[in-house]
Structure formats: structure tokens, C-alpha cells
C-alpha positions as CSV (number, residue, x, y, z in Angstrom):
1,X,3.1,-102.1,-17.4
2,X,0.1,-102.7,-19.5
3,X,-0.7,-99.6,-22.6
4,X,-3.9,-102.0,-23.8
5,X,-5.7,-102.7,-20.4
6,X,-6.8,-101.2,-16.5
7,X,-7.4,-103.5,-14.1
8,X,-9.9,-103.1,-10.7
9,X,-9.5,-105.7,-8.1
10,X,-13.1,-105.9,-6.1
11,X,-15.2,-108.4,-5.2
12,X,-18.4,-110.4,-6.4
13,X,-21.0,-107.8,-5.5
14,X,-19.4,-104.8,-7.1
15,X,-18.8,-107.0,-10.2
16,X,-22.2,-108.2,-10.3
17,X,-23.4,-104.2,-10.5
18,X,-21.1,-103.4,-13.4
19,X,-21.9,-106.2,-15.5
20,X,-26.0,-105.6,-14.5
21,X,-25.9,-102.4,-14.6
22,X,-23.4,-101.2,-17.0
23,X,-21.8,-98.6,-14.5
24,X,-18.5,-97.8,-12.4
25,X,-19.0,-95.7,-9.0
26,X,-16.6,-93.3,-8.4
27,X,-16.6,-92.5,-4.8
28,X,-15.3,-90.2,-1.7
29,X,-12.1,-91.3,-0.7
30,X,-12.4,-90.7,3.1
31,X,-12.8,-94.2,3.9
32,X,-9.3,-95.3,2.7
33,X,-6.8,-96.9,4.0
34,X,-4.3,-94.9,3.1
35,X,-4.8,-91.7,4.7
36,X,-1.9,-89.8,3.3
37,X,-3.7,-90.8,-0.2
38,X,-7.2,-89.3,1.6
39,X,-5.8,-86.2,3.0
40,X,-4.0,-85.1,0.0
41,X,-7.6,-85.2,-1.7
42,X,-9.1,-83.8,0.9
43,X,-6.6,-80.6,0.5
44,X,-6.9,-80.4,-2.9
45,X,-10.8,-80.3,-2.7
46,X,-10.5,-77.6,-0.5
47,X,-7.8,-75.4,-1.9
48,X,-9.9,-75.8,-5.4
49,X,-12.7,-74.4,-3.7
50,X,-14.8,-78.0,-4.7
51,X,-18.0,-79.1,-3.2
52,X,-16.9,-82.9,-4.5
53,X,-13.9,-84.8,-5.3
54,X,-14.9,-89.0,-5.9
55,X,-12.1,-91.2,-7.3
56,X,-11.4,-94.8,-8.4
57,X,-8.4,-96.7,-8.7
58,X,-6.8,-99.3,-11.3
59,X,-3.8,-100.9,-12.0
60,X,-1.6,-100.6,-15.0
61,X,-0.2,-104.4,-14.8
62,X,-0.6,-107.6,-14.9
63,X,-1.8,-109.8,-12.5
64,X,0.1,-110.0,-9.3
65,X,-0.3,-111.1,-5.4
66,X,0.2,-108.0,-3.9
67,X,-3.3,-106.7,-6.0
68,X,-5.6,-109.5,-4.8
69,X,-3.8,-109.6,-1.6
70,X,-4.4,-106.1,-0.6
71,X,-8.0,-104.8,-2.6
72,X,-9.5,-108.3,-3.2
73,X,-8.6,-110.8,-0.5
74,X,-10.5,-113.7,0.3
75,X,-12.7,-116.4,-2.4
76,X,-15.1,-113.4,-2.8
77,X,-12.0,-111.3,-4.5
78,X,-12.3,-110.6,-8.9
79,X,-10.5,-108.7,-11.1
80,X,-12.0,-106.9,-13.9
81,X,-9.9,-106.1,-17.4
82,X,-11.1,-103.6,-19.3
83,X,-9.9,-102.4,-22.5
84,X,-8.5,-99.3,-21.8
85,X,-9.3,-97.1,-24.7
86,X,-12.9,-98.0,-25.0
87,X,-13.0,-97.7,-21.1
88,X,-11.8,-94.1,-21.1
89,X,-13.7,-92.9,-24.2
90,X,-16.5,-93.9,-22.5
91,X,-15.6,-92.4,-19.2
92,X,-14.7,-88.8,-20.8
93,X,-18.3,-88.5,-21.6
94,X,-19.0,-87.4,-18.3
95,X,-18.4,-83.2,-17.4
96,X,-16.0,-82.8,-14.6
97,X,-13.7,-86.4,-15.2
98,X,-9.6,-86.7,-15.6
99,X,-7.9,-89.4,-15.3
100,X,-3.8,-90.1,-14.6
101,X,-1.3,-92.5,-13.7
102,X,0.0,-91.9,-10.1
103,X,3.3,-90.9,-9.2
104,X,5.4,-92.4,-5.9
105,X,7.2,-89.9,-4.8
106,X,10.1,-90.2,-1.7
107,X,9.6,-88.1,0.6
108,X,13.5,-86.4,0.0
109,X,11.9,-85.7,-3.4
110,X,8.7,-83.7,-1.9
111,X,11.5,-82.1,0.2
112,X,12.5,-80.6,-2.8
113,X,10.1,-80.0,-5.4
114,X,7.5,-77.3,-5.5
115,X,4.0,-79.2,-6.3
116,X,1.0,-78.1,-8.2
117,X,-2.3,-78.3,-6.4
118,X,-3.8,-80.3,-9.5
119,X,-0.7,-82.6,-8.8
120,X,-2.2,-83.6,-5.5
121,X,-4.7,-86.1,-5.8
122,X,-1.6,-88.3,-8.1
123,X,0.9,-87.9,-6.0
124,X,1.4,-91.3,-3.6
125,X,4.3,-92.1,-1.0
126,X,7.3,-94.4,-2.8
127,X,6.4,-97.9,-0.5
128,X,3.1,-97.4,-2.7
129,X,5.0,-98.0,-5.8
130,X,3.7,-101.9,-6.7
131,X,0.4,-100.7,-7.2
132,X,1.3,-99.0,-10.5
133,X,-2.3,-96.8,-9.8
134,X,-4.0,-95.7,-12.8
135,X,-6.9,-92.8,-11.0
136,X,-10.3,-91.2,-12.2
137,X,-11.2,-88.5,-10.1
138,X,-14.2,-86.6,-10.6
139,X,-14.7,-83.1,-9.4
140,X,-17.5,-80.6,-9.2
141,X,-18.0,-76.9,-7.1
142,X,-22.0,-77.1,-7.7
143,X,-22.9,-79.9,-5.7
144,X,-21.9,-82.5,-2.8
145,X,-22.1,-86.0,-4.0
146,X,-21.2,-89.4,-2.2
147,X,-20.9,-91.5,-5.4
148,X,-21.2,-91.1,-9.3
149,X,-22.1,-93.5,-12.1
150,X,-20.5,-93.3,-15.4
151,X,-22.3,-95.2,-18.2
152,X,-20.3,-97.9,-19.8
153,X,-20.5,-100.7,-22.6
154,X,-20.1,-104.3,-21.9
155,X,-17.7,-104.6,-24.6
156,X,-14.5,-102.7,-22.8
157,X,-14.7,-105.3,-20.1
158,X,-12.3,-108.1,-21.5
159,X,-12.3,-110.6,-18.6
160,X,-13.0,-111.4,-15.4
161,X,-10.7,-113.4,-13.1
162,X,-12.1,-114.8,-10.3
163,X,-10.1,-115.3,-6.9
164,X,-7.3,-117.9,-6.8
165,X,-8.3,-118.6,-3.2
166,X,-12.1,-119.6,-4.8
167,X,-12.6,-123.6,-4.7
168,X,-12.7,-124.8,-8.3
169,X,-16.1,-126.4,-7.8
170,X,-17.3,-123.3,-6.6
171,X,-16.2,-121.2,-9.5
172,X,-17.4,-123.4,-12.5
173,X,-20.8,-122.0,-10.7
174,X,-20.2,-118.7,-10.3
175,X,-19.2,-118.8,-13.8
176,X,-22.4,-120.1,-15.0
177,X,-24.4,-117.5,-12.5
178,X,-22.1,-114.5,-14.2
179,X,-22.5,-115.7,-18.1
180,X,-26.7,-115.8,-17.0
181,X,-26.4,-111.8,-16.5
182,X,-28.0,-110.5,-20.1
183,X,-25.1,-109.6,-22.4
184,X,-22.7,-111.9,-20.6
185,X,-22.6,-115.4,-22.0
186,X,-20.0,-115.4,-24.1
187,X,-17.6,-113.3,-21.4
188,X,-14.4,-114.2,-20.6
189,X,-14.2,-115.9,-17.1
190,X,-11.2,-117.6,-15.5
191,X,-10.2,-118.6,-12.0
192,X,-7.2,-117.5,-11.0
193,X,-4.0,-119.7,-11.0
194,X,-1.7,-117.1,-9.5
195,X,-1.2,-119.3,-5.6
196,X,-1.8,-122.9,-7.4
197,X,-0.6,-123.6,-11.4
198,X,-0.5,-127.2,-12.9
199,X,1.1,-126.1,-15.6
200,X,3.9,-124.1,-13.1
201,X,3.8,-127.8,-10.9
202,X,5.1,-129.4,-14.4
203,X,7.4,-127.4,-14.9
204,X,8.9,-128.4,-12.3
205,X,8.5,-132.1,-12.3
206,X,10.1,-132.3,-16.1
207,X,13.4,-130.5,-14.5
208,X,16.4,-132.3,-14.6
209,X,19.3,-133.3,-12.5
210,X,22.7,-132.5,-13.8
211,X,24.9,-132.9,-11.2
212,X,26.9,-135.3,-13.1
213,X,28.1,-133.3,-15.9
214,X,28.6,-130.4,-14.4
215,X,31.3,-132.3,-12.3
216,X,32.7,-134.2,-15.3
217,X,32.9,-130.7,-16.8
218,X,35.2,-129.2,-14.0
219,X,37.9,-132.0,-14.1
């Protein structure tokens, strides 16, 4: 678990509109995948009596396949460190925002436990449980909204990894396209080595064979 960073897996456009821009979109979480996650939000928006409830999701870890496998797939997949506390001082400026880590639950446990209704929209099924989901949810009983904005400085973003399915000839350009956004040349941007590591492949190579004296030992 990572206390110093969030991560959000996305893809090129979306990254191109936060480093542009200067913004993260929460947004209405009907179109999920995971429509336990959706209904639960969808409860507690109506048991609260709210006109909106948007959301967006992180992860508090490091770098893993199951992240770009599942929200950034494909050579058009990034991942965006921020630094956490800048990100979420920035983020509490805005009326109506909490934020929390998610909790996977088994269903024997919901069997048993008696559950807030401000529980709801952290609460995720156990198989979920690799994600390690940090939330923001936004909420408001004055108006219906299909996205927000929240303002945000350039400098909580930390670096940007593209995917590890991107060529490498393709990604020295999109690097050079990113660093031409204003306030971005001197950002941190690395293609991913998760599915393909020289240095991993050496490790490898410089392993060696001791057959021989672990038989010479057991004599």
C-alpha cells in the first residue's frame, strides 16, 4: 500500500484533459461494470434524499497487471501518480466532496453486520479486493449533475506511465507530444516495463547453475 501517492489508470484522452486543463471529472457511476458497486450508490443516493452522487476511483498501490489489465487495457492505457496530499487538499476545496478507502467485505460478513447508509458507497464485494480503491464521491440535494470538475495544480501529478503494451518508438513520441502541453516539459514520463523488463531478463541470464554442489553437499 502506498501513504505518499493515488494512482488512476485511464487512457490518453482523459490524460490529455487533466494535464490541459488542470481538472479531474467526477462522474455518475451508472455505467460501471460492476453493478453491485452502482447499485449500492444508487441506494445510498436515494435513501440520502440526493439529487447527485458522481465518484472516481484510485488505487492505493503500486503498479500491477491486474490495474492496466482491467481500467487501462490496450497501447492507449496511462497511469497517472499524484501526490496524494497536494491532490486531496486541492480536492477538499470543493463543497459537497469526501473521500475514503473502500472496504471488501464477504458476503458472510454483510450477513452479519448492521451497515451505515454513509457506509454504502465504500463498501465493495471481497473478489474486489486487488484493487485496493481509494474513492471521491461527490454529493449534492440542490441539483442533478452528470459530471463535476475540481480544479487542480500540475504539481500533485508526479508521473505518468504510459502502457507497457505501447511500442517503444511510439512512446518516445507521445512523450514529446505530452512534455509540448504548457507546464509539462519537465514531467515525469515512462513507459511501462511491467510485461517486458531488460533489467528483469538479466537477472535471469546472470543466474547460476549449482547442481554440482548441492550434490557434493549431500554426500
Amino acid at each position: 500500500m502506498s501513504t505518499n501517492y493515488l494512482r488512476r489508470y485511464t487512457d490518453i484522452p482523459a490524460l490529455i484533459s487533466v494535464l490541459s486543463e488542470r481538472k479531474i471529472t467526477l462522474l455518475d457511476p451508472v455505467s460501471w461494470d460492476d453493478k453491485n458497486d452502482s447499485r449500492f450508490l444508487a441506494l445510498y443516493k436515494d435513501k440520502e434524499k440526493l439529487q447527485s452522487v458522481l465518484a472516481l476511483c484510485f488505487t492505493e498501490t503500486e503498479e500491477m497487471y491486474h490495474h492496466w489489465r482491467v481500467f487501462a487495457n490496450g497501447s492507449a492505457g496511462v497511469c497517472i501518480r499524484f501526490d496524494r496530499s497536494q491532490l486531496l487538499k486541492a480536492v477538499k476545496k470543493q463543497d459537497g466532496v469526501r473521500t475514503g478507502t473502500v472496504k471488501y467485505l464477504r458476503m458472510a460478513e454483510m450477513r452479519h453486520r448492521n451497515h451505515e447508509t454513509r457506509e454504502l458507497p465504500f463498501l465493495k464485494r471481497y473478489a474486489y479486493q486487488d484493487e485496493h480503491e481509494f474513492r471521491m464521491l461527490y454529493e449534492t440535494s440542490t441539483g442533478e449533475l452528470e459530471h463535476l470538475d475540481i480544479a487542480i495544480p500540475l504539481s500533485c501529478i508526479t508521473r505518468i506511465t504510459l502502457s507497457p503494451w505501447l511500442p517503444r518508438d511510439l512512446s518516445h513520441n507521445l512523450k514529446q507530444v505530452l512534455r509540448y502541453i504548457e507546464g509539462c516539459s519537465r514531467l515525469s514520463i515512462k513507459r511501462s516495463t511491467l510485461i517486458k523488463s531488460e533489467e528483469w531478463h538479466n537477472y535471469g541470464k546472470s543466474a547460476t547453475h549449482k547442481t554440482h554442489s548441492v550434490r557434493s553437499a549431500l554426500k
